[in-house]
Structure formats: C-alpha cells, structure tokens
C-alpha positions in Angstrom: 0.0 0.0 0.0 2.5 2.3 1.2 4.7 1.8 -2.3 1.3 2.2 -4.2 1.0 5.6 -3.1 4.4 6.5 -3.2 4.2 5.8 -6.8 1.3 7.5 -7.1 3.1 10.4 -5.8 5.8 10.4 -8.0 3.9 9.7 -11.2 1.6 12.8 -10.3 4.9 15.3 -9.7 6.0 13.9 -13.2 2.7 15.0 -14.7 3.2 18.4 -12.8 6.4 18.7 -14.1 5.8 17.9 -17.7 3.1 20.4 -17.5 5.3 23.4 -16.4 7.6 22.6 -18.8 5.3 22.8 -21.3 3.8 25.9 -20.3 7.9 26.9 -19.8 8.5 25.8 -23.9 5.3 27.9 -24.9 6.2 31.3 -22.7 9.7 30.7 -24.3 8.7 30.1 -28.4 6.2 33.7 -27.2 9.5 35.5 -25.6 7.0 35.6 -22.3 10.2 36.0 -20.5 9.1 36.5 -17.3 6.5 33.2 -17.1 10.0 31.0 -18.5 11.1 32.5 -15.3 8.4 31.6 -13.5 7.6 27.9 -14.5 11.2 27.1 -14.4 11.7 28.1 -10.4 8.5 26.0 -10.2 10.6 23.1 -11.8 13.4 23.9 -9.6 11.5 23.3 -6.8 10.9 20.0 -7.5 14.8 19.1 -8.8 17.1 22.1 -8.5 19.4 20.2 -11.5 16.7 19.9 -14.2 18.5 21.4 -17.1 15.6 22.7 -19.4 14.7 25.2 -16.7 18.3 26.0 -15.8 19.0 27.5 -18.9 15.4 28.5 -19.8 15.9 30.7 -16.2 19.2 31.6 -17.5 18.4 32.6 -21.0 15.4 34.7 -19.8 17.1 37.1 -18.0 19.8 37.4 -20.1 17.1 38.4 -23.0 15.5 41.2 -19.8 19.2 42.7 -19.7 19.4 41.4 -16.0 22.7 39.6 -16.8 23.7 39.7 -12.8 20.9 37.5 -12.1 20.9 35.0 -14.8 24.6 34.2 -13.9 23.4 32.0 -10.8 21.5 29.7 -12.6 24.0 29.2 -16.1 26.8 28.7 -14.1 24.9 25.8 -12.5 24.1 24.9 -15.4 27.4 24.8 -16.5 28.8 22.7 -14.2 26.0 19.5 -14.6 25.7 19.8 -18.5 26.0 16.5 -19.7 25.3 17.2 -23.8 27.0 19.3 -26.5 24.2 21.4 -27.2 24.6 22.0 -23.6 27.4 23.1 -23.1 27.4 24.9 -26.2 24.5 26.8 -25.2 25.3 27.5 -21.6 29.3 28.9 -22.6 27.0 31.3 -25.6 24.7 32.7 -22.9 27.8 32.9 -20.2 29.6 35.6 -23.0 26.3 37.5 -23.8 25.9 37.6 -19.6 29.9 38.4 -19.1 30.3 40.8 -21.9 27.4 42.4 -20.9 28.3 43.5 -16.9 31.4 44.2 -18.6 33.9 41.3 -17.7 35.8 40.7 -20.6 38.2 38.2 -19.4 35.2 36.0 -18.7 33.6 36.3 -21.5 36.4 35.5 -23.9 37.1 32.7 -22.0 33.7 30.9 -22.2 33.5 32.3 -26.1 36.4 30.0 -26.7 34.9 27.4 -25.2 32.0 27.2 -26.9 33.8 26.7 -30.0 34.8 23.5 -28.8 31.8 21.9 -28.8 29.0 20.8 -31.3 25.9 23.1 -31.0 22.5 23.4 -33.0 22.1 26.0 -36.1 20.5 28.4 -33.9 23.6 28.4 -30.9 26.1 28.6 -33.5 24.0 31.5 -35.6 23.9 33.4 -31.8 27.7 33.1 -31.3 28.7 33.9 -34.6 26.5 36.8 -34.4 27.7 37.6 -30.5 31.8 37.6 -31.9 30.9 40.1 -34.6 29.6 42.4 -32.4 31.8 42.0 -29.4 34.9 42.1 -31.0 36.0 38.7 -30.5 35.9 37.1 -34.2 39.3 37.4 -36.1 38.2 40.0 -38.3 38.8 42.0 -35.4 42.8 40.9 -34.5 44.2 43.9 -36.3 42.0 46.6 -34.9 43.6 48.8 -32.3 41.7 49.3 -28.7 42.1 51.8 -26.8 40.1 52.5 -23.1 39.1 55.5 -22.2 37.0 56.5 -19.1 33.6 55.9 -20.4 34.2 54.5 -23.8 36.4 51.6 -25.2 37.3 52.7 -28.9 38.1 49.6 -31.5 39.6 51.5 -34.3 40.1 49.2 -37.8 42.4 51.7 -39.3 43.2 54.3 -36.9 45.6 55.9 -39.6 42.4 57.3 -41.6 41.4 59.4 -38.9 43.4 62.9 -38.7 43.4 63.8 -34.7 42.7 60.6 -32.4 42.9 62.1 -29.2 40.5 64.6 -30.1 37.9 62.2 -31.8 38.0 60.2 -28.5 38.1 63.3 -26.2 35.0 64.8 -28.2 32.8 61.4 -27.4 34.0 60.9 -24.1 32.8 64.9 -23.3 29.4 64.3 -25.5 28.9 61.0 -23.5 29.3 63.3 -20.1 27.1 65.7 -21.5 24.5 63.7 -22.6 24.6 61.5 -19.6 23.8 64.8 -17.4 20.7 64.7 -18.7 19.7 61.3 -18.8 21.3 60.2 -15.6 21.5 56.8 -17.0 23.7 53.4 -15.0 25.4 51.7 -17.7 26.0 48.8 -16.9 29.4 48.8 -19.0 31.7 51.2 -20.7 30.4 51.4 -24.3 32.3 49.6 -27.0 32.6 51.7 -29.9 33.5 50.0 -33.5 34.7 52.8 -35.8 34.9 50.9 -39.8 37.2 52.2 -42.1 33.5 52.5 -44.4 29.8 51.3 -44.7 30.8 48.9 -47.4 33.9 47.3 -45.0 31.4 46.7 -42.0 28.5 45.5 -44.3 30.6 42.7 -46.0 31.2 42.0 -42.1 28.5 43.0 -40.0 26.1 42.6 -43.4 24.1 45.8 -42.0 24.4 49.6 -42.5 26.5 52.0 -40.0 25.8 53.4 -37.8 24.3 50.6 -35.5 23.6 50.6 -31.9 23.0 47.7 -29.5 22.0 49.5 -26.7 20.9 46.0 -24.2 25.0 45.5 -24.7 26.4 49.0 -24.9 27.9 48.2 -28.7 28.0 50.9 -31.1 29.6 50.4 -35.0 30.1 53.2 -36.6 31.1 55.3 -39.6 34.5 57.6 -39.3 32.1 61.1 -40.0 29.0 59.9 -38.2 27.7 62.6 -35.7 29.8 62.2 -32.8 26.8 61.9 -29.9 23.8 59.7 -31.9 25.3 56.1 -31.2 26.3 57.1 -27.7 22.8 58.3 -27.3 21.3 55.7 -28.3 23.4 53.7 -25.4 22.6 56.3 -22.3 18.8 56.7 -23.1 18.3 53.4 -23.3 19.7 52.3 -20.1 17.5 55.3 -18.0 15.4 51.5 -18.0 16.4 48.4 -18.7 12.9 47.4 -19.5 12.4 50.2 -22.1 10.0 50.1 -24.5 11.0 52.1 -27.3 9.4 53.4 -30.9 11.4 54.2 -34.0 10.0 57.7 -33.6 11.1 58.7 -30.2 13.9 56.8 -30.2 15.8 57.9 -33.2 14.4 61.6 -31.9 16.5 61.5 -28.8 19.3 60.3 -30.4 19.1 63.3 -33.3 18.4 65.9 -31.1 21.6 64.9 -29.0 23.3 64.0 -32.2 25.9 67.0 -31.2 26.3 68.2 -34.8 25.2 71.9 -33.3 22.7 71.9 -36.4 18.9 73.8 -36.1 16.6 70.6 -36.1 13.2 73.0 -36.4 15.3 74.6 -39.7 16.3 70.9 -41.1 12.6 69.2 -40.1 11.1 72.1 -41.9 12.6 71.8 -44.6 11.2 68.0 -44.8 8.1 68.5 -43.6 7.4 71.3 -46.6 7.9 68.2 -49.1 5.4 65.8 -47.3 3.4 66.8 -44.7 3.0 64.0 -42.7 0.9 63.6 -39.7 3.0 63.9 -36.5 1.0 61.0 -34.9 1.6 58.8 -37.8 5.2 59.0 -37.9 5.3 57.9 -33.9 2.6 55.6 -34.6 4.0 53.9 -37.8 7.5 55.2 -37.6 8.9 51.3 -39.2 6.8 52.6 -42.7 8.9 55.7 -43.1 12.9 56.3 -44.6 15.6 58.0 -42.5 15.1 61.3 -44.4 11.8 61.5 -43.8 11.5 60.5 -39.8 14.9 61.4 -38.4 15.2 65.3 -38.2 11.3 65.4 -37.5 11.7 63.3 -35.0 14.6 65.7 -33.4 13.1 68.7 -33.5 9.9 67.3 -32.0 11.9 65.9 -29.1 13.5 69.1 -28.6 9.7 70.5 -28.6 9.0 67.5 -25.6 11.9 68.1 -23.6 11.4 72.6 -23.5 7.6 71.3 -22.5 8.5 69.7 -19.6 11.7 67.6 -19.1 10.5 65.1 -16.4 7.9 64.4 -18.6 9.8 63.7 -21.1 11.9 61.0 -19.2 9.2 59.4 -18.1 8.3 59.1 -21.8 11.9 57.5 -22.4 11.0 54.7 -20.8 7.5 53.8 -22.2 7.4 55.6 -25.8 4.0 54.6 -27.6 2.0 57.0 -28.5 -0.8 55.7 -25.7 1.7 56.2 -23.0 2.8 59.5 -24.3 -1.4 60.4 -23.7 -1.3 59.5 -20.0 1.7 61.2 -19.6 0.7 64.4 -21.3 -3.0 64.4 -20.8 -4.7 66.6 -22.9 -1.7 68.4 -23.4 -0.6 66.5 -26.4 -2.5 67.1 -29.0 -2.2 70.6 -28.3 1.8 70.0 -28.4 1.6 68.8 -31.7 -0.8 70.9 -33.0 1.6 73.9 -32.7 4.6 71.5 -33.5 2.9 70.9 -36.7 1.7 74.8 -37.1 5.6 75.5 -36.5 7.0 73.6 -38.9 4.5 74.9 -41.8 6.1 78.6 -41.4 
C-alpha cells in the first residue's frame, strides 16, 4: 500500500512537471520572459538540477538585460551539463551575460569554449552573431583598442582618422554631457566600432552603419558619423532596462543629442514642406517611413518634448508609444503637436 501511493506520488509530480515545462517551452517560443522565469523556479522546486529550466531561467534574463541574475543559474548549469548542445548553449549565454556586466576576461574565455563543442544551427548563428559584435571574431585581430573612461574605442584603421585624441576626447565629453541629462547606470563602458566605411562593415557585420545595441552597450560606426547619436542611443536606453522604445522617439533622442550643433526645427522644416506628414503617424507607424523622412522630425519634435516639460519627457523615455505618451501628457498633447505641426509649416 505504502509503495502504491508512493508511486502514485511520484507519477503525479512527473505529470506536474511535464506540465510546467510545457507551459515553460510555450512562454519561451512567445519570448514571455518572465513566465519561463516563473515555470522554471517551479521546476526547480521540485529538482534544483533539471536542465531545461536552468537554462530557460538563465536565458530569460539574459534576453530582460538582467545579466547579474541569470549568472546563478548558467553557471549551474554549467557545471552539470551533460550534452553538446549543452554546453554549447550555456558557454553562448555565459559571454552574452559576461560581456554584458562588462567582464571581458570571462567572457572570452567561455566564447572559446564554446567553439569546442558541437551546437545546434540556432547556438552557432547566436555566437557567430555575438563575436561580430563584441569584438571577438578574427576580423577583429588587427584593430587597435584603446580604453578610455567611459568608452572603449576599436579603431580598424586608426591611420584614416586625422586627430585621435580629439575624436575620443570629443565622445568621451558628448557622453558626459549627454549623460547629465539622462542620468543613465550603464551597466558597462560602451564599445565603440569605428569601420574604415559602410561597405567594409556591411561585408562583415552585413548591415548599415551606424548601429547601436544598446541592451549591450555596442556601437559600429562610420569615421564622420555625428559624434553623440550612437552614444545616445546607449545612455537613453539604459535610463530603463525594461524600455520600451518606438522608432519615432527613439531615433528623436538620439538626433536631437546627435551634437552636430545643427537647427533641427530649420532641417525638419525643410522636410516637412515636401510631405506633410501627420506627427501621430510617424510615432505611430515610424517602421513605414525612410531615414530622411522620420529622423530630423523626429529631433526637432523631441527638442519640442523636452522645452515642454523635461521630467515628462523621461518618463516618456522609458514607455514611448504614443498611448503612454497620452497619460503622460494628458490633454496636453495634441495641443503639443498641434503647434509642432503649425511650426513647422512657417
């Protein structure tokens, strides 16, 4: 009798089990982040080794940006992997966690070790992708780094540019002065790529400079690219590390802090005389318009936000739709616009 139910027990917490894992698999395939999270501490519960939840737990937070925490469970994971795939997995997410809280010894170290092992086309696509942005792939082993307070510069041909200490001294003071804004906790220095052209890092990278990934504070960019819209790009989006950005607002900050000293009402009038565009449809379906056309909008409408009322503003930062932008601003907004728009038809 006593064996019966014993059984009986453990056949029901396999069923429970198999259940939160499935629930796990589907938050996962849905990048419901935080539910992985939470069905795999339920499965940890139950057997603090299973691997699935391990590096479910582990790659959720690392896709959050909460690195710190998802160290715990990958190095756990790390050290009772019993398959390739495993290992190959757990070393990939140990770089992305490493390189991101800015430990660069570590994160080398576990990038060479998941060379060694056989992974699946999706692991090996990640750390392919992961060396070409970090730094680590051999493309890279002629570059010259140099550290600087806030920035790390990775120059491929530092002979093509005229003054060096002055082109790092220039983006270590816009990063200063865009950060005194912002007041934004980087959880790294920034890594800044500087290609010798477009056409060099799109045979590499195979995008368009400049590029910003702002989650691990990794900037490409072009030789005579404004010298404070990929550092932007890193600050504002670290006043959160839950942001929730549009291609409006977003590209907005980074123009209006761009440092180029340009008039951004002169330059978005200019544009917005060719095609007058609603203001709400460009935040609201930014994705469906060119550079040209959203960009120095964008930066002059920002500039419009920020003389309205600057807290409210970086509250926006953090939660740009359009929707948020109406609680925020109340009835406010379409006024704000309004005249925005009126402006820019003078």
């Amino acid at each position: 009798m006593k064996k019966n139910i014993i059984s009986l027990l453990l056949l029901f917490l396999t069923c429970v089990s198999f259940s939160q894992k499935k629930e796990m698999s589907i938050a996962f395939k849905n990048a419901d982040y935080k539910n992985v999270i939470k069905y795999g501490k339920q499965i940890l519960k139950k057997d603090s080794l299973d691997l699935d939840a391990l590096l479910g737990i582990g790659k959720s937070y690392n896709a959050l940006n909460q690195y710190n925490k998802s160290l715990n469970y990958l190095l756990k994971l790390n050290k009772n992997a019993k398959k390739d795939w495993q290992f190959s997995w757990v070393n990939i997410e140990l770089v992305e966690a490493y390189f991101s809280t800015g430990n660069y010894r570590k994160a080398k170290e576990h990038y060479y070790k998941s060379l060694k092992y056989k992974g699946t086309k999706t692991s090996n696509k990640k750390i392919k992708k992961l060396s070409l942005l970090f730094g680590f792939d051999n493309v890279y082993k002629n570059w010259k780094t140099i550290e600087r307070k806030n920035i790390i510069f990775h120059f491929q041909d530092v002979s093509l540019i005229k003054n060096v200490s002055h082109y790092m001294k220039s983006r270590e003071n816009a990063f200063i002065n865009i950060n005194s804004f912002f007041s934004s906790k980087l959880p790294k220095k920034i890594d800044f790529f500087v290609w010798k052209s477009n056409d060099e890092a799109k045979k590499v990278l195979g995008i368009n400079l400049g590029i910003t990934f702002s989650k691990y504070c990794v900037s490409h960019n072009r030789i005579n690219q404004t010298i404070g819209h990929e550092i932007t790009h890193n600050i504002s989006f670290w006043i959160d590390n839950l942001i929730e950005r549009t291609r409006f607002i977003n590209e907005g900050i980074a123009v209006c802090f761009d440092n180029s000293n340009k008039n951004k009402l002169d330059l978005a009038k200019k544009v917005y005389h060719k095609d007058k565009v609603q203001i709400s449809k460009l935040w609201k379906d930014g994705n469906e318009y060119s550079e040209k056309e959203l960009y120095v909008i964008a930066g002059a409408f920002v500039e419009t936000l920020i003389q309205f009322d600057k807290d409210k503003f970086l509250e926006l930062c953090k939660n740009q739709s359009y929707g948020n932008a109406e609680i925020i601003y109340g009835k406010n907004l379409k006024n704000i616009i309004l005249n925005f728009e009126k402006e820019l038809c003078k």
